[in-house]
N, C-alpha and C positions, 0 to 999 in steps of 0.2 A: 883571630881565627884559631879553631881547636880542630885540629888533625886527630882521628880514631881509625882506629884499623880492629876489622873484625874478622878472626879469624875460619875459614872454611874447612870441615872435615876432611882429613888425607885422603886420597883418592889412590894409594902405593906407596910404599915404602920410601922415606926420604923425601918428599914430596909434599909439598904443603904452598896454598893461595891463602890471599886476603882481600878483603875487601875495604876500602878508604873512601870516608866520609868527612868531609869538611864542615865544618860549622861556624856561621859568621853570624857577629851579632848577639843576643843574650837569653839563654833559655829561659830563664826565670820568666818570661814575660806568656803571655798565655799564644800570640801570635805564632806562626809557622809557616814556613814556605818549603817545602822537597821539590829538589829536583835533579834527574839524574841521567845521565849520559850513555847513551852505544849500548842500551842493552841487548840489541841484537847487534854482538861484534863486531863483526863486518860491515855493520854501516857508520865508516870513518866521522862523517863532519861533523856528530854533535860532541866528539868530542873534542874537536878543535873548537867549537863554539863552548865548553868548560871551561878551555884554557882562557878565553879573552873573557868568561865570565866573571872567574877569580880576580883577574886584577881591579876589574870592578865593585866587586863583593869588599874585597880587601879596601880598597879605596873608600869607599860609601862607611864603611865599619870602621876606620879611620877617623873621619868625621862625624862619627854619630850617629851618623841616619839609618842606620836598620830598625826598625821597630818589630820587637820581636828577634826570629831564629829563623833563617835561611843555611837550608840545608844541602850542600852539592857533592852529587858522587858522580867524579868527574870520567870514572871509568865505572859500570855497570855491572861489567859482566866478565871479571878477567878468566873467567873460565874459556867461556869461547874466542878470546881475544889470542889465549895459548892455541888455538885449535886452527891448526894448519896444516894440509895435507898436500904437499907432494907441489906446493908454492902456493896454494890455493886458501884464502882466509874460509872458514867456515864457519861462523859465529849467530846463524841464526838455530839451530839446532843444535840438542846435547848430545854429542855423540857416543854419549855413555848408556842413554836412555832412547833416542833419539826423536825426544820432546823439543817444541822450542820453547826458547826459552821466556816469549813472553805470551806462554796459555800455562792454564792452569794453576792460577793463583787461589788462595783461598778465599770461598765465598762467606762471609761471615754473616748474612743477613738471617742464615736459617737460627742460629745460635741466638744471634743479640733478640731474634726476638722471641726466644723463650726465654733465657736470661733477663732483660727486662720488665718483663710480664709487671710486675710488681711495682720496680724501681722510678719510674717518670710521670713527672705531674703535669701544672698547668702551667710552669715558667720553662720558656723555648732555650734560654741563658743554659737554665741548668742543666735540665734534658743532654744541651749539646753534651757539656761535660763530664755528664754519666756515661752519654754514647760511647765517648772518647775514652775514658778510664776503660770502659765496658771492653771495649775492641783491642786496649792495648792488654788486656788481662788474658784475652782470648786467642792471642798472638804468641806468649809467654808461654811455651809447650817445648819438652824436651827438641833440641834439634835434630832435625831427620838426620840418617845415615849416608845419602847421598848428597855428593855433594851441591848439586845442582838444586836440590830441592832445600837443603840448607841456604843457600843463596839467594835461594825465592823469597823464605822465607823471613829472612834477614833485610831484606829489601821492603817486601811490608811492614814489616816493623816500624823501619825507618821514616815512613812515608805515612803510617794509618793516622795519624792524629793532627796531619798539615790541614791544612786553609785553603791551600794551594799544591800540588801534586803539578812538575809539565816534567812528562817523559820522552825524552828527544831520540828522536830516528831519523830515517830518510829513506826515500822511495829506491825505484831503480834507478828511474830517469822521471823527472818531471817537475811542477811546480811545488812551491813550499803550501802544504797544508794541513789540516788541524782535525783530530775526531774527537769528540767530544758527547756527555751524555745528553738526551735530548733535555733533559731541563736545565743544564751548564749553554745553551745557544746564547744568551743574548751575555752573561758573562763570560766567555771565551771570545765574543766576537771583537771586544777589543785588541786582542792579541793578536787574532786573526790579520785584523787591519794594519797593525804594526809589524808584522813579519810577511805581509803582502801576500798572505795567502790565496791560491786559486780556487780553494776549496776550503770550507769546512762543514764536515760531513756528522752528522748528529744521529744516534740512534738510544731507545731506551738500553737496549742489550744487545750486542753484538755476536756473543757467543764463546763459548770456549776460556772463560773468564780471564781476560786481559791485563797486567798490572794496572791501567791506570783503573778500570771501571772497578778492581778488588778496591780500589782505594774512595774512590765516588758514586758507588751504585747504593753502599747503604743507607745513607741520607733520606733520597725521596723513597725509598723503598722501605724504609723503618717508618716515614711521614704519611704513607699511605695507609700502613697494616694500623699505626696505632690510632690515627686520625686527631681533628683537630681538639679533642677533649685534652690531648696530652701533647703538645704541638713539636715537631723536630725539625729545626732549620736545615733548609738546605747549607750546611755548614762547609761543604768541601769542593772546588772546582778542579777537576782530577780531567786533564787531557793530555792524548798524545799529539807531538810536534813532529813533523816530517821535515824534513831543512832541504828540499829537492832532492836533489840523485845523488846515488850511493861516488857518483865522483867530481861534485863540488867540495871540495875542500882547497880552499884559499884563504887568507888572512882577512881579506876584504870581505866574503863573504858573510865568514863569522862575528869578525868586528860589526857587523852590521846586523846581525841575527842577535849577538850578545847585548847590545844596546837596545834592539826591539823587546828582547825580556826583561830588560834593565827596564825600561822604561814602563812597561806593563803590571814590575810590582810595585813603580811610585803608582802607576794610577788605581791599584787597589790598594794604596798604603803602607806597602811591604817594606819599600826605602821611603826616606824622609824628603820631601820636596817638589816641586811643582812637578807634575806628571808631563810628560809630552803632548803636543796636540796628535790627533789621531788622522792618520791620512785616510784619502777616499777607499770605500771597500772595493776591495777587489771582487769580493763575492758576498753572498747569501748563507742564511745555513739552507742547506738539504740533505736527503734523508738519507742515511748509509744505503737502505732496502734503496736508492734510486740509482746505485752506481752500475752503470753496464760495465760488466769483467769482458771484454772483447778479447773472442779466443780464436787460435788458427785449428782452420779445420783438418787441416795435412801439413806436413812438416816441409819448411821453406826457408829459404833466405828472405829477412823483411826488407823491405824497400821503401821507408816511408814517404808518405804523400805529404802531411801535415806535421806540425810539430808540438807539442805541449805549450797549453795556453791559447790554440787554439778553441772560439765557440764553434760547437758544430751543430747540425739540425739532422736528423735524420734523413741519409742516405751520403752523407757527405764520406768521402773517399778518405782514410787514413792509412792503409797501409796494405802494398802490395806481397804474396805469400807466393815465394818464386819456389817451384819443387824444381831443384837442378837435374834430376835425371829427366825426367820424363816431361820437365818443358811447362805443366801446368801451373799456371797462375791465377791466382784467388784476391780479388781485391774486395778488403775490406772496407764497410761502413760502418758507419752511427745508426743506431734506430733507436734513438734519442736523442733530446734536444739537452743540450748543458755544456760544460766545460771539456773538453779534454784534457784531462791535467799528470797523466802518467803512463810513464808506459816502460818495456823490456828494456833493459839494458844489452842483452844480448841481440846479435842481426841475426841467426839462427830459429828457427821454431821448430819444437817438437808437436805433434799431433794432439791438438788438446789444450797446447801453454795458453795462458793469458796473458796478452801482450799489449792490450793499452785499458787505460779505464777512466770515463766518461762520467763525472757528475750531473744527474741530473733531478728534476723536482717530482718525477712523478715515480713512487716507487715499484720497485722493476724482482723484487727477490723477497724472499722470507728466509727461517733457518739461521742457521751460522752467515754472518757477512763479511766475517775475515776470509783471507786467504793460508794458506797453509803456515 
């Protein structure tokens, strides 16, 4: 393993972060795996699930079996990992700018395809690896002055030229599950199976450009603009991992999450040796436009009816919205049929929060389909 540490622009005097990438396995080989940890801070357990991925990485690299270069950055985001206020982590937001930190990555597809224009022929092979030189050229720009956008962009770097892209998060409260771009459905769905997802949720564009989709959107969208005269593989499967709620973190759990990824890059090749069998799915793909954001309409203590992991059909009961002054109570439903698979971590609502969310098949939104 080769430990690099990349340094981020001072942000005050005396004052200086970095960022640590590990690298297992052999670059020279054309293969690549990125994957990276907590980049919204505050959400702890993927980077416990780093820790038990190293000894794995280390071990399998030990023994030979990486094919290729597997890439781990086992802390994401030390910027907002520093960011604490008054005992409170704050690590989904730059409190400098105050962007989060996983929108607004660079779109690269308006570039490559005038760059391009010229450069790709009738072999899908080559194509790929022009795409990839193409992207890491156009990555290669002085670094910004902030430092949060130096970070972004030091992260795509890292990540533009994988195979493989899994950027690990986690909910407030809920089941472990996966988004993914709508033509990554039927190869993410193995992983989905292996990390027992309740969800995973597929969309072309999500909105607000995402790390993982900066890293997986230009493929079929380079495939589409140039067409089949000049062919470009779907060459990268770039998804984000949710590992349940922001307060699962156990050794069990990870050790059990780190093996589900372990096991997911034998069955695409990544490590050397027979793949795991694949348990029964838990779910489906369906469509991000189909998630109902279930919002309180007045500010309440919740009382839940149901729990995550429950199916529900519309009308079914989730969650009581108790206003302690004035006595009124709002019971919420479904009006839709799918999963419930997440919901607040706080028992408080403010007028407006969204407080649980509901996969389901028929879609329900347009627009932006993230949440803040």
């Amino acid at each position: 393993m080769q430990e690099e540490r990349h340094s981020l622009p001072s942000i005050g005097s005396g004052t200086t972060r970095e960022l640590v990438s590990l690298h297992y396995g052999a670059r020279e080989t054309r293969a690549k795996v990125y994957i990276q940890a907590s980049l919204h801070a505050d959400e702890v357990p993927a980077m416990l699930v780093a820790y038990h991925l190293r000894a794995t990485l280390a071990a399998a690299e030990a023994r030979g079996e990486i094919a290729g270069e597997i890439v781990l950055v086992p802390v994401a985001n030390p910027i907002g990992l520093a960011q604490t206020v008054f005992g409170h982590a704050l690590g989904r937001f730059d409190l400098t700018t105050g962007t989060n930190f996983n929108r607004g990555y660079k779109n690269l597809v308006p570039e490559l395809k005038e760059s391009l224009a010229d450069k790709l022929g009738p072999g899908a092979a080559e194509n790929e690896r022009t795409i990839r030189a193409e992207a890491v050229r156009l990555l290669s720009v002085p670094e910004p002055r902030l430092e949060g956008d130096a970070l972004k962009l030091l992260l795509q770097r890292l990540a533009i030229d994988a195979d493989v892209v899994l950027d690990l998060h986690c909910d407030h409260e809920g089941l472990p599950h996966v988004y993914a771009g709508t033509h990554m459905a039927a190869a993410a769905a193995p992983l989905a199976r292996l990390l027992g997802a309740g969800a995973l949720l597929v969309a072309h564009e999500s909105g607000d450009d995402p790390f993982d989709e900066s890293c997986g959107r230009l493929w079929p969208e380079l495939a589409e603009h140039f067409g089949a005269a000049t062919p470009v593989p779907l060459a990268c499967l770039s998804v984000t991992v949710e590992l349940r709620g922001e307060r699962d973190v156990s050794h069990a759990l990870a050790r059990a999450d780190a093996q589900a990824i372990a096991g997911f890059l034998a069955h695409r090749g990544h490590v050397k040796g027979p793949p795991p069998d694949l348990p029964p799915p838990r779910c489906t793909a369906t469509p991000l436009q189909g998630v109902e954001r279930v919002k309180a309409p007045h500010p309440g203590v919740l009382a839940w009816r149901c729990e995550p992991g429950t199916k529900v059909r519309p009308g079914d009961e989730l969650v009581d919205v108790i206003e302690p002054l004035g006595g009124t109570v709002t019971t919420l439903a479904a009006t839709t049929e799918g999963m419930f698979f997440a919901r607040a971590a706080r028992r408080y609502a403010h007028g407006g929060m969204e407080v649980a969310r509901i996969a389901g098949a028929k879609p329900l939104r347009t627009g932006k389909l993230l949440g803040l």
